[in-house]
DRENVEXMAR-591091 format. One record per atom (N, C-alpha, C): residue number from 1; residue in three letters; y, x, z. Coordinates in nm, 4 decimals, decimal comma, padded with zeros to 6 digits. Each point is the difference from the previous one (the first is absolute). Layout:
BEGIN
R:NUM:ALA:Y:X:Z;
...
# end
This chain:
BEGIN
R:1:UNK:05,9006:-09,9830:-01,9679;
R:1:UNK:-00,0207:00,0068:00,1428;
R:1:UNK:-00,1411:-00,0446:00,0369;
R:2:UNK:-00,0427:-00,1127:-00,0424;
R:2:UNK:-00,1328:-00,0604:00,0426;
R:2:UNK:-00,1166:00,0778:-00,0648;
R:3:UNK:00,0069:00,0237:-00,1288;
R:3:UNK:-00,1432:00,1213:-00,0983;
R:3:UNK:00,0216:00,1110:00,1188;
R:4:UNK:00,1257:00,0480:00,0742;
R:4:UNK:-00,0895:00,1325:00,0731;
R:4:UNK:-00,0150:-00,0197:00,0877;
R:5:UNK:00,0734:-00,1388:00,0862;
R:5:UNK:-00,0680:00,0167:00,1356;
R:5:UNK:-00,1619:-00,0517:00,0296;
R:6:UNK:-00,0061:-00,1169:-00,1172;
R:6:UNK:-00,1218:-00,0157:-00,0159;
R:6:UNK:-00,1334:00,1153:-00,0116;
R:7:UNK:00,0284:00,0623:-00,0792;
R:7:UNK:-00,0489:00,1630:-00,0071;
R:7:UNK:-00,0528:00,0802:00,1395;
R:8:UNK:00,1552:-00,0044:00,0652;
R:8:UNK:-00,0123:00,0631:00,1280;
R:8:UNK:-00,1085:-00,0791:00,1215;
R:9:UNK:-00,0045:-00,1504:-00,0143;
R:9:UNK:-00,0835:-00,0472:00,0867;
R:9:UNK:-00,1189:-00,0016:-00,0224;
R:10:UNK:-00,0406:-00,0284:-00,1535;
R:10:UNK:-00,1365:00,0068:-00,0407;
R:10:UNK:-00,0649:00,1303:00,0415;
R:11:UNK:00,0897:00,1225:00,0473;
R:11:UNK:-00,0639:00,1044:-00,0068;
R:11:UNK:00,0321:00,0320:00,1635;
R:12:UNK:-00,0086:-00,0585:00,0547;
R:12:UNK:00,0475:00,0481:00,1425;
R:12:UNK:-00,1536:-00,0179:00,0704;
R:13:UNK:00,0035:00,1174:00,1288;
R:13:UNK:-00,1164:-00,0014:00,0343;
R:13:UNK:-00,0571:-00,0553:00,0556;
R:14:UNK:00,1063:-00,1074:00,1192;
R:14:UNK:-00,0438:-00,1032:00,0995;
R:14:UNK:00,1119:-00,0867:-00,0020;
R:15:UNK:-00,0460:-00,1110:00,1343;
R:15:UNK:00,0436:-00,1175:00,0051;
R:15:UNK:00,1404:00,0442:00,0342;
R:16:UNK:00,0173:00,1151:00,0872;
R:16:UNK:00,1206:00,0227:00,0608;
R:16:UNK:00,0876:00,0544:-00,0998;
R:17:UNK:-00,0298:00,0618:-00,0703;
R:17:UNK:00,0691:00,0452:-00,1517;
R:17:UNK:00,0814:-00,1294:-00,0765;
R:18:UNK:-00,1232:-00,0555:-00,0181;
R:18:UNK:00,0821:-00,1474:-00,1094;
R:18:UNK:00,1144:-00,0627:00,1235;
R:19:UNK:-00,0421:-00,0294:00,1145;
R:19:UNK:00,0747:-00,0872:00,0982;
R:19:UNK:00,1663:00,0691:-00,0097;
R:20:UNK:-00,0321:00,1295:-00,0048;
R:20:UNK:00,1565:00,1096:00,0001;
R:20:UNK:00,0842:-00,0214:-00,1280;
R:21:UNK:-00,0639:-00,0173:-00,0877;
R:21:UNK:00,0332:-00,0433:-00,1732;
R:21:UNK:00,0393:-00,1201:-00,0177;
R:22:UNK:-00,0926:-00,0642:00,0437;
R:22:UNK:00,0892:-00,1702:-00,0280;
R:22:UNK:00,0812:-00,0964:00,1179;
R:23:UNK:-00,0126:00,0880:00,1249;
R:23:UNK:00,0737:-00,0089:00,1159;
R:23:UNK:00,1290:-00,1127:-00,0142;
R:24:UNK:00,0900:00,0610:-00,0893;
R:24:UNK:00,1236:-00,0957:-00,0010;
R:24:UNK:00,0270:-00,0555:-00,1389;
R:25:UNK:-00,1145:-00,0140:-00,0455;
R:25:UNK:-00,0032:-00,0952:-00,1338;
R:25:UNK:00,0013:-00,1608:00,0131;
R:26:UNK:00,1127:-00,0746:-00,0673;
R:26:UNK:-00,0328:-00,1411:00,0133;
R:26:UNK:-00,1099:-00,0274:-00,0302;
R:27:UNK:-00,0249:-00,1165:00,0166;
R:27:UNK:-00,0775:-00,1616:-00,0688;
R:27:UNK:-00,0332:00,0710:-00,1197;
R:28:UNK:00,0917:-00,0044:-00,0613;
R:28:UNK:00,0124:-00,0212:-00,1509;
R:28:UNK:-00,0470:00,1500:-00,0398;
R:29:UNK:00,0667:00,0677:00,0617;
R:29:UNK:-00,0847:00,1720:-00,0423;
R:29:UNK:-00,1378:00,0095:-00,0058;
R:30:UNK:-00,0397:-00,0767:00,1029;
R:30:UNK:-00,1581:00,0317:00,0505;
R:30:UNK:-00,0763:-00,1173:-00,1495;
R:31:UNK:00,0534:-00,0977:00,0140;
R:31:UNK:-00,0474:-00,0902:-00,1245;
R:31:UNK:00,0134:00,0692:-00,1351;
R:32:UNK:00,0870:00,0962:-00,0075;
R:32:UNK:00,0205:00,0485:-00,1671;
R:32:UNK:-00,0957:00,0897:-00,0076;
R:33:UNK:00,0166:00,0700:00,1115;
R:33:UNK:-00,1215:00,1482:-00,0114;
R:33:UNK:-00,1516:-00,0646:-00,0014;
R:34:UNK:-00,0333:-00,1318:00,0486;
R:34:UNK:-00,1473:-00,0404:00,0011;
R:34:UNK:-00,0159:-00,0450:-00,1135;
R:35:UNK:00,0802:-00,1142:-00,0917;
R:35:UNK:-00,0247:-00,0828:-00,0810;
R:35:UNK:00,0356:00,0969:-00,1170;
R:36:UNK:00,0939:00,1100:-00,0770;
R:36:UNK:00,0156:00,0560:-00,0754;
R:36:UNK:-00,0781:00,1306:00,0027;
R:37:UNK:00,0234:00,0832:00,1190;
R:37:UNK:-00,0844:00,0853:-00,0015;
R:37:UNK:-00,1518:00,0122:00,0267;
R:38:UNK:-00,0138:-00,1005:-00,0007;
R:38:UNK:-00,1529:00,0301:00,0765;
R:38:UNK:-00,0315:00,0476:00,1826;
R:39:UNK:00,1220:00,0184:00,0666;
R:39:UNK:-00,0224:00,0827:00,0796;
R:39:UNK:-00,0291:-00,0848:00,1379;
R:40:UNK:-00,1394:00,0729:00,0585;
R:40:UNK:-00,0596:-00,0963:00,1237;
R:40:UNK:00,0503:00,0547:00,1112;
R:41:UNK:00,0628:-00,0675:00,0838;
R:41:UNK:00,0844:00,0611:00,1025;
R:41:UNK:-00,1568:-00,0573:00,1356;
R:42:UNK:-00,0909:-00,0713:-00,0490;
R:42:UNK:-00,0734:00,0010:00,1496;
R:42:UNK:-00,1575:-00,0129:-00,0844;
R:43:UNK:-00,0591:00,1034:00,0924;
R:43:UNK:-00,1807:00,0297:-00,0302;
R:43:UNK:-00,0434:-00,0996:00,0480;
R:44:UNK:-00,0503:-00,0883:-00,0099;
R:44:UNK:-00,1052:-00,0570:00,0488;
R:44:UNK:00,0517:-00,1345:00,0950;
R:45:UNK:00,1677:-00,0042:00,0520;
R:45:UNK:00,0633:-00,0812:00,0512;
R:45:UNK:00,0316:-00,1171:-00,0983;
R:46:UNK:-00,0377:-00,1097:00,0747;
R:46:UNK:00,0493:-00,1261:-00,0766;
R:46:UNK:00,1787:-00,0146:-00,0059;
R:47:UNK:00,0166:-00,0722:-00,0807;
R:47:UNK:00,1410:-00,0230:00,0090;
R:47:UNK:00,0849:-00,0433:00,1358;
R:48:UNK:-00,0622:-00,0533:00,0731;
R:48:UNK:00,0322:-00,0560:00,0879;
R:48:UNK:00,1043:00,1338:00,0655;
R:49:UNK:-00,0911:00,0812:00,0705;
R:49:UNK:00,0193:00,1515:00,0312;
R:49:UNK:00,0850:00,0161:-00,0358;
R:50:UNK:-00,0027:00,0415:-00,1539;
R:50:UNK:00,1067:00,0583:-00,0562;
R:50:UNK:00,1390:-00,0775:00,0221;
R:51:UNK:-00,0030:-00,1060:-00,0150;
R:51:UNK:00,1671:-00,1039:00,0399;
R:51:UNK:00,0199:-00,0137:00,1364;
R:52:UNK:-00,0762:00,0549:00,0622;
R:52:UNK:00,0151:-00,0143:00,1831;
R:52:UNK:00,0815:00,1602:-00,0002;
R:53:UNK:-00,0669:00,0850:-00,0625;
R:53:UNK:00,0240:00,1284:-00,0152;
R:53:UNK:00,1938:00,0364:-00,0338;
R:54:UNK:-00,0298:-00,0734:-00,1157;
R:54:UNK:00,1620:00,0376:-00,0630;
R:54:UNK:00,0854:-00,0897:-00,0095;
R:55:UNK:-00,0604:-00,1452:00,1101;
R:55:UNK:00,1106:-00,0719:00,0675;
R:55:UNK:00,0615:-00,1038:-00,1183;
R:56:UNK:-00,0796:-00,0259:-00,0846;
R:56:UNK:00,0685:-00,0821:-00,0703;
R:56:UNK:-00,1082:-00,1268:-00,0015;
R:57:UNK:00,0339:-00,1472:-00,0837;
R:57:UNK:-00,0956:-00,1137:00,0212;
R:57:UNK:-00,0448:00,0310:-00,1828;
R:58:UNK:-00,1100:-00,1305:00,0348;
R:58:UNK:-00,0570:-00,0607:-00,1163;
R:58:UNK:00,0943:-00,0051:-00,1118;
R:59:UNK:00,0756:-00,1098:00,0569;
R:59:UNK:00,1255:-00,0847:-00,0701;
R:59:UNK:00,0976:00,0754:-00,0836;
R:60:UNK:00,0545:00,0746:00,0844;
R:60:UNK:00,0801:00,1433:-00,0523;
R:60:UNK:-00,0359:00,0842:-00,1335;
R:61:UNK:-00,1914:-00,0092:00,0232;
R:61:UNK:-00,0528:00,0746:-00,1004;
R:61:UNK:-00,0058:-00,0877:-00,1367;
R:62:UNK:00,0023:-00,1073:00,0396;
R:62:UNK:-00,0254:-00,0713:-00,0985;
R:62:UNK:00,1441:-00,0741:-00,0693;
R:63:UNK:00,0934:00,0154:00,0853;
R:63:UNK:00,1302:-00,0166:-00,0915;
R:63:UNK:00,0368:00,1418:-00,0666;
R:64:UNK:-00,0338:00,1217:00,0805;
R:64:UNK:00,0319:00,1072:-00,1164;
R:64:UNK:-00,1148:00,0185:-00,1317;
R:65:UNK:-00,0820:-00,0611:00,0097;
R:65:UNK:-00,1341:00,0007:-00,1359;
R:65:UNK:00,0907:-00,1049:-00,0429;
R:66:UNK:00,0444:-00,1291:00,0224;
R:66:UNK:00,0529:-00,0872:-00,0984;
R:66:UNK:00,1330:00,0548:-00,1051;
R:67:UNK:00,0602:00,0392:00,1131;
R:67:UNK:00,1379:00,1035:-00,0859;
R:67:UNK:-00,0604:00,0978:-00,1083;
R:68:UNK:-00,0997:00,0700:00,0380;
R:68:UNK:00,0182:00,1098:-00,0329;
R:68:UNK:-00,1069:-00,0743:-00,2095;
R:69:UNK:-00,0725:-00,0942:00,0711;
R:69:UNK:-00,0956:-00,0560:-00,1090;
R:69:UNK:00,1578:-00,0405:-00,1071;
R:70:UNK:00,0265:-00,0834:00,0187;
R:70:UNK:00,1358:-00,0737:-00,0142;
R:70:UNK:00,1144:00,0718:-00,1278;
R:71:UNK:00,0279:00,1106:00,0976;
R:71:UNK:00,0581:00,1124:-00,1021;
R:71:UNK:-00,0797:00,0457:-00,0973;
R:72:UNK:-00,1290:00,0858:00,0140;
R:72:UNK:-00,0801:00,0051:-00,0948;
R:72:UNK:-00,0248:-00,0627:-00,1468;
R:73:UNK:00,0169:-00,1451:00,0679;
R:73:UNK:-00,0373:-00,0973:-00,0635;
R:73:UNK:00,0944:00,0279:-00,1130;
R:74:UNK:00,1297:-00,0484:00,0680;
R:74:UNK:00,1497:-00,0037:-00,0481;
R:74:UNK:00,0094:00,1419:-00,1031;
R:75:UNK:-00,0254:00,1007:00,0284;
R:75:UNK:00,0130:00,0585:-00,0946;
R:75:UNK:-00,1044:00,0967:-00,1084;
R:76:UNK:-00,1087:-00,0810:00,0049;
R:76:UNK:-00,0944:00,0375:-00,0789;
R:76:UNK:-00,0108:-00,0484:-00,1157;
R:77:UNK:00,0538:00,1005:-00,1171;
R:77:UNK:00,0737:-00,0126:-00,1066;
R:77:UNK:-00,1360:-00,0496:-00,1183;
R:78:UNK:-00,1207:-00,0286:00,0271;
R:78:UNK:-00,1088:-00,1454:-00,0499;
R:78:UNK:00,0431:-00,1170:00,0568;
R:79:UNK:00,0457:-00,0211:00,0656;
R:79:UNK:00,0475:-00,1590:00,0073;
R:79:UNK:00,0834:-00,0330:-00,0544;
# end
């Protein structure tokens, strides 16, 4: 799910394009597609923007990076 939608946004032509694409994506969607895919959901906008934008906090972001580090962790079969 995330390799194509990622795909689809990287290649979209404007702001209003990506906004239609990740529209009703959680927290956590928008965090997987940035941190795994690479994918920049804002040009030139600081973060700030962007979490005013898609309505979520700091905090939020940073308990789903802890989970998500966490699991990783947990199952990364070198440790």
């Amino acid at each position: 799910m995330y390799k194509k939608l990622a795909a689809r946004i990287m290649s979209a032509k404007n702001r209003e394009a990506v906004s239609v694409l990740v529209g009703d994506l959680s927290a956590k969607d928008i965090i997987v597609l940035k941190e795994q895919y690479g994918v920049v959901l804002s040009t030139g906008e600081d973060d700030q923007a962007l979490l005013k934008e898609f309505q979520i906090t700091r905090r939020k972001i940073e308990k789903i990076e802890k989970k998500a580090i966490h699991k990783k962790g947990s199952s990364d079969p070198k440790q």
